[in-house]
C-alpha positions as CSV (number, residue, x, y, z in Angstrom):
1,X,26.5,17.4,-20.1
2,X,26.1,13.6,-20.6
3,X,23.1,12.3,-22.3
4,X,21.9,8.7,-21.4
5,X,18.6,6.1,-22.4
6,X,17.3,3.9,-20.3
7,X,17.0,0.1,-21.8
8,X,13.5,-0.3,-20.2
9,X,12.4,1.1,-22.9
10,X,13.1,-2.3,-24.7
11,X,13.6,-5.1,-22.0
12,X,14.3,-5.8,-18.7
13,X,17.7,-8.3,-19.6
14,X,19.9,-7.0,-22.5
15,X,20.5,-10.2,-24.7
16,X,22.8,-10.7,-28.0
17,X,18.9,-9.4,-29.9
18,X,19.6,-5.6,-28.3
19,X,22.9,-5.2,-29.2
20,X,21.6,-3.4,-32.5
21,X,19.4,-0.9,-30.2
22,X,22.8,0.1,-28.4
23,X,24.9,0.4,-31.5
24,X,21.9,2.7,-33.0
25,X,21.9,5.2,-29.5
26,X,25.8,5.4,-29.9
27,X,25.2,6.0,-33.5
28,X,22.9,8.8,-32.6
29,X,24.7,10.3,-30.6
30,X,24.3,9.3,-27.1
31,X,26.9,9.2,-24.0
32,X,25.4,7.1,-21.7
33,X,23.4,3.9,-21.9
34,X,20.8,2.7,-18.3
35,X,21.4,-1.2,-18.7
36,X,18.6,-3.2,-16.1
37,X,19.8,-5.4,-13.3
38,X,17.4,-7.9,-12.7
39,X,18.9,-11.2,-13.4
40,X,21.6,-11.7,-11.0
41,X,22.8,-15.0,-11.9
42,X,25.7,-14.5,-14.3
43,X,28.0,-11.6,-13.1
44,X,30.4,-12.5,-16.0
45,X,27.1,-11.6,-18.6
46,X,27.5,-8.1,-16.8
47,X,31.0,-7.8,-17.2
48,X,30.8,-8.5,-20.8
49,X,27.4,-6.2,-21.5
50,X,30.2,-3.5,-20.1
51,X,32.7,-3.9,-22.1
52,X,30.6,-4.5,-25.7
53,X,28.6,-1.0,-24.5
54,X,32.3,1.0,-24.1
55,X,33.4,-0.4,-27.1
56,X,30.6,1.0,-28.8
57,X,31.3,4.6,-27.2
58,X,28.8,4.3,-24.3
59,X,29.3,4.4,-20.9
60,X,26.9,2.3,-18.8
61,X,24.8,3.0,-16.1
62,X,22.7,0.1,-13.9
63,X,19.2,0.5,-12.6
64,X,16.9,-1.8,-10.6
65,X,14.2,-2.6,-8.3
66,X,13.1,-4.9,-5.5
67,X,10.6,-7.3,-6.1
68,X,7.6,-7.7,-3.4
69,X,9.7,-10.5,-1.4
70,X,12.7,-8.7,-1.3
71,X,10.6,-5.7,0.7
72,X,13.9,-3.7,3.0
73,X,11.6,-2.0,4.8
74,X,9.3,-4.8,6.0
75,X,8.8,-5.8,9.3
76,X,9.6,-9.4,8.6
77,X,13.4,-10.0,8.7
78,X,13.7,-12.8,6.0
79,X,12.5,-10.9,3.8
80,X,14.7,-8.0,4.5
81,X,17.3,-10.4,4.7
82,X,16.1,-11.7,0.6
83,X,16.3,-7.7,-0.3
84,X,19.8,-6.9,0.9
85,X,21.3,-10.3,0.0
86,X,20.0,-9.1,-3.6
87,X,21.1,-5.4,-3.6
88,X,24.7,-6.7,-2.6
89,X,24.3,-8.8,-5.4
90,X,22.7,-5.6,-8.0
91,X,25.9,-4.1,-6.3
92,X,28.1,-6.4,-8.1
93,X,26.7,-6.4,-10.9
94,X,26.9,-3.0,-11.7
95,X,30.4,-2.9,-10.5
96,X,31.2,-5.9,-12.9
97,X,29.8,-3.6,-15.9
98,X,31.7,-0.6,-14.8
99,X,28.7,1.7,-13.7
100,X,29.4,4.3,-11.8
101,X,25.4,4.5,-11.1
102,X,23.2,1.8,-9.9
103,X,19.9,3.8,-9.9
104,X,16.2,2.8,-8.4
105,X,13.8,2.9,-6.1
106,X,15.8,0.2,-3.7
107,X,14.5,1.9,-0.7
108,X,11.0,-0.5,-1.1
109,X,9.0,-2.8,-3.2
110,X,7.4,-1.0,-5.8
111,X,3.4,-1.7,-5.4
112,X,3.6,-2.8,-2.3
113,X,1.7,-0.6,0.4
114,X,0.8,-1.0,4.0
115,X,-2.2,1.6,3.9
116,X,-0.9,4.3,6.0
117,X,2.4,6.4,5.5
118,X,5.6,5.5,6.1
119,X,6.6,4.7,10.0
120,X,10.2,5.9,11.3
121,X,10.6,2.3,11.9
122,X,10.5,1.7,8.2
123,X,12.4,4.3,7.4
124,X,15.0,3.0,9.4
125,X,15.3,-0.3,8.2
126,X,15.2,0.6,5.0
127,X,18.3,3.2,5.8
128,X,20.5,1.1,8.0
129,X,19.9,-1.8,5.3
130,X,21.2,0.8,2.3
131,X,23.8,2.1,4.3
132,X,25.6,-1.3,4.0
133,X,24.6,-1.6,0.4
134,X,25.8,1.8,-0.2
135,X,29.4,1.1,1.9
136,X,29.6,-2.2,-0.4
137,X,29.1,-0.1,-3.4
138,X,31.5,2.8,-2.3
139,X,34.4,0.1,-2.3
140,X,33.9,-0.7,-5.7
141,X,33.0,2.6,-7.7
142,X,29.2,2.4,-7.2
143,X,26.9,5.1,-6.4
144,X,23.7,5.1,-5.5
145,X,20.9,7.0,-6.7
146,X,17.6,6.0,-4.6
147,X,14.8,6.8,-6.8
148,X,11.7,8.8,-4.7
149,X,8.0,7.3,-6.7
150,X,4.9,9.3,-6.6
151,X,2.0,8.1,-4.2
152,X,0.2,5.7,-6.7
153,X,3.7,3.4,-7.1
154,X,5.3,3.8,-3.1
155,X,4.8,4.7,-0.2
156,X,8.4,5.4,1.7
157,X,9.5,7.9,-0.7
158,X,7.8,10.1,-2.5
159,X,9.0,13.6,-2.4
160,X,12.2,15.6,-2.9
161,X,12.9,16.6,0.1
162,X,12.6,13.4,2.1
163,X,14.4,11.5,-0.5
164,X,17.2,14.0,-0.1
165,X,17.0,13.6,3.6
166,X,16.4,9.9,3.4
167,X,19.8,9.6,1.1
168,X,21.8,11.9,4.0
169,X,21.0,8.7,6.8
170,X,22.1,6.2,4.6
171,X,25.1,8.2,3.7
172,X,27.7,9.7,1.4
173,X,27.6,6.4,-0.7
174,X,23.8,7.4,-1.7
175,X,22.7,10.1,-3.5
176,X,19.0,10.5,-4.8
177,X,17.3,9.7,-8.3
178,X,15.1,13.1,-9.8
179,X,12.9,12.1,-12.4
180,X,10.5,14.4,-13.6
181,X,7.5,12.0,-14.3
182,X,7.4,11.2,-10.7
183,X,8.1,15.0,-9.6
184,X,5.2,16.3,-11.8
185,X,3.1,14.6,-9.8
186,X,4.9,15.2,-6.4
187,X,6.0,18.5,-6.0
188,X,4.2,21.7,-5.7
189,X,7.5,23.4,-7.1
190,X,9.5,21.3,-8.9
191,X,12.1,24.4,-9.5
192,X,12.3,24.7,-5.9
193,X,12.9,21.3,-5.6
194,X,15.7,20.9,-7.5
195,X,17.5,24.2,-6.4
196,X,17.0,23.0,-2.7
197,X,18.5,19.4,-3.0
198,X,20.8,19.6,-6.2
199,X,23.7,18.5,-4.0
200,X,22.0,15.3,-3.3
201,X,20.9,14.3,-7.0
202,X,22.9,11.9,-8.5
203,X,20.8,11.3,-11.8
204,X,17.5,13.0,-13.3
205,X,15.3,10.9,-15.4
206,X,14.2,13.1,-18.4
207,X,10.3,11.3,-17.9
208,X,7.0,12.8,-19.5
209,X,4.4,13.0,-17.9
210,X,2.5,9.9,-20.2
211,X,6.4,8.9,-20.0
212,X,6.4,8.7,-24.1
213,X,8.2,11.1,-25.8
214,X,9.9,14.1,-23.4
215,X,9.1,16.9,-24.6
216,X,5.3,16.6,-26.0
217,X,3.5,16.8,-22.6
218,X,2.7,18.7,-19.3
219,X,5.8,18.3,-17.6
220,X,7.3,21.9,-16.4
221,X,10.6,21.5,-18.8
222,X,11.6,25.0,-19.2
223,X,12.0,25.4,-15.2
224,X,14.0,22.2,-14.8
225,X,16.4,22.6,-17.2
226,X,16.7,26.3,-15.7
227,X,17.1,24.9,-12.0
228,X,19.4,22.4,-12.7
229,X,21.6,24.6,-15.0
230,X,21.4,27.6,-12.3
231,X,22.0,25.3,-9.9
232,X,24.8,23.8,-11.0
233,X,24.1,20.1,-11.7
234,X,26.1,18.8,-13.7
235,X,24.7,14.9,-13.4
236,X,23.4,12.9,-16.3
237,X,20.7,13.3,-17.7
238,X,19.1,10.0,-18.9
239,X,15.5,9.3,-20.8
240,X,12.9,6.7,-19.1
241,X,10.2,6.4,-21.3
242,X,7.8,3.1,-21.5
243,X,5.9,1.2,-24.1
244,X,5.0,-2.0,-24.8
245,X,8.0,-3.8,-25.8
246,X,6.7,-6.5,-23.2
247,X,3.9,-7.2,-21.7
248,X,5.0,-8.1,-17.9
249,X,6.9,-4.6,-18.1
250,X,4.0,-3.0,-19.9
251,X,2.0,-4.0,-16.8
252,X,4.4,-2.7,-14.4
253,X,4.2,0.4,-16.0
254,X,0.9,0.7,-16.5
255,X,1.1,1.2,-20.1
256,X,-2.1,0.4,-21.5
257,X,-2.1,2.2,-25.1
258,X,0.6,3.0,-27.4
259,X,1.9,6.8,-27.0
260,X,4.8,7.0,-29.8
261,X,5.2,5.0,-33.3
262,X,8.9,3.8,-32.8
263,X,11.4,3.5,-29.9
264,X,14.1,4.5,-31.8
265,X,12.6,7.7,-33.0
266,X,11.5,8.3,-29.9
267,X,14.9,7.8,-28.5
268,X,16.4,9.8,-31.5
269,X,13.9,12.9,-30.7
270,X,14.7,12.8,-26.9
271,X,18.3,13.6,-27.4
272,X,17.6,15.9,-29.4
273,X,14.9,17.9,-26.8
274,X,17.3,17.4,-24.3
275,X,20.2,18.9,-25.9
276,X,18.3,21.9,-27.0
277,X,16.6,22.2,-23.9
278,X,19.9,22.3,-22.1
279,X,22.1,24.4,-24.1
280,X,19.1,26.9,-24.4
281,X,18.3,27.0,-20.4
């Protein structure tokens, strides 16, 4: 099993100030490292980030998001137009790093909502859109994992099973995100979940349910480690957690109080939880 952290944690744009964050995760232990794609400007920054991260024994992953103008689902065909233009670009990006994993929830824009559930018409624009993204990404050793959000973040996607089934249209280039923050608060099984759709699952998001520390909340650990195990994923596994690093990201999480003392203990007790969880499921 490979174990992962997600940079979010710390910033949305890994700078020269971070690089002592990713030399302590490698030092600890870690395999992977989730690097944020949000500034699209300078490939060659990405290329780089890749290379300093190997060299430091991690491999890198890429996540992202849309912003409200770059909506792929919306009715309005500039702004779809704005969203793909930018996933083709995220696509790059992560291709320049040398992730094998651009991860999110690129189906939408997160916070955005329409007031009703999600049409078929949405749902395929937002497919035929990521199907192009995801053929773009297959030609340069990208995968992507399309991240399903509870009810309170999305609309589109916010369940398992219509992830899964949502991932199958836009095709083999696309698998889907699990994370268990957003499952603990979507699924009546999440067990069931996983063992139903493991085949689709390209990354799980080890996520508490106050998304601190993994581990020291309500989230149903001892049945997703079993499910995954029995049912034979063999994925990363990668820690989102959130805290106030930053305001504007504080803000999108909705993280109003502090939940843990230090990132990097809570980074350093993560691996741990995750490792013992794992090898004991």
């Amino acid at each position: 099993m490979k174990y992962g952290m997600n940079l979010l944690l710390w910033t949305t744009r890994v700078e020269d100030r971070h690089r002592p964050i990713l030399s302590a995760l490698a030092g600890m232990g870690y395999d992977l490292v989730e690097l944020p794609v949000f500034d699209l400007e300078d490939i060659g920054a990405y290329e780089r980030l890749g290379r300093e991260v190997r060299a430091m024994g991690l491999a890198p992953l890429a996540v992202t998001a849309l912003g409200p103008d770059q909506n792929i689902c919306a009715e309005d065909p500039e702004m779809r137009q704005r969203g793909e233009a930018a996933l083709h670009r995220m696509v790059d990006c992560a291709a320049a790093m040398g992730a094998p994993i651009l991860s999110g929830p690129v189906h939408s824009a997160i916070g955005v909502f329409s007031g009703r559930g999600p049409t078929p018409e949405e749902l395929g624009r937002s497919a035929e859109i990521l199907a192009r993204v995801a053929e773009r990404g297959a030609g340069q050793g990208v995968r992507l994992a399309i991240e399903q959000l509870n009810r309170f973040e999305c609309y589109l996607l916010n369940d398992t099973a219509n992830a899964a089934a949502f991932a199958g249209k836009v095709g083999s280039g696309a698998g889907i995100l699990y994370d268990t923050f957003h499952a603990h608060i979507e699924e009546k099984d999440p067990a069931a979940a996983i063992r139903a759709h493991v085949a689709a699952i390209a990354l799980v998001h080890v996520s508490e349910n106050d998304r601190s520390i993994p581990g020291r909340g309500q989230v149903r650990w001892d049945e997703t480690f079993a499910a995954l195990k029995a049912a034979g994923y063999d994925g990363p596994l990668v820690v989102e957690a959130f805290g106030m690093a930053l305001p504007e990201l504080s803000a999108a999480t909705r993280i109003w109080r502090r939940m843990f003392e230090d990132e990097l203990a809570l980074a350093r007790e993560a691996l741990a939880f995750m490792r013992g969880r794992w090898d004991g499921a």
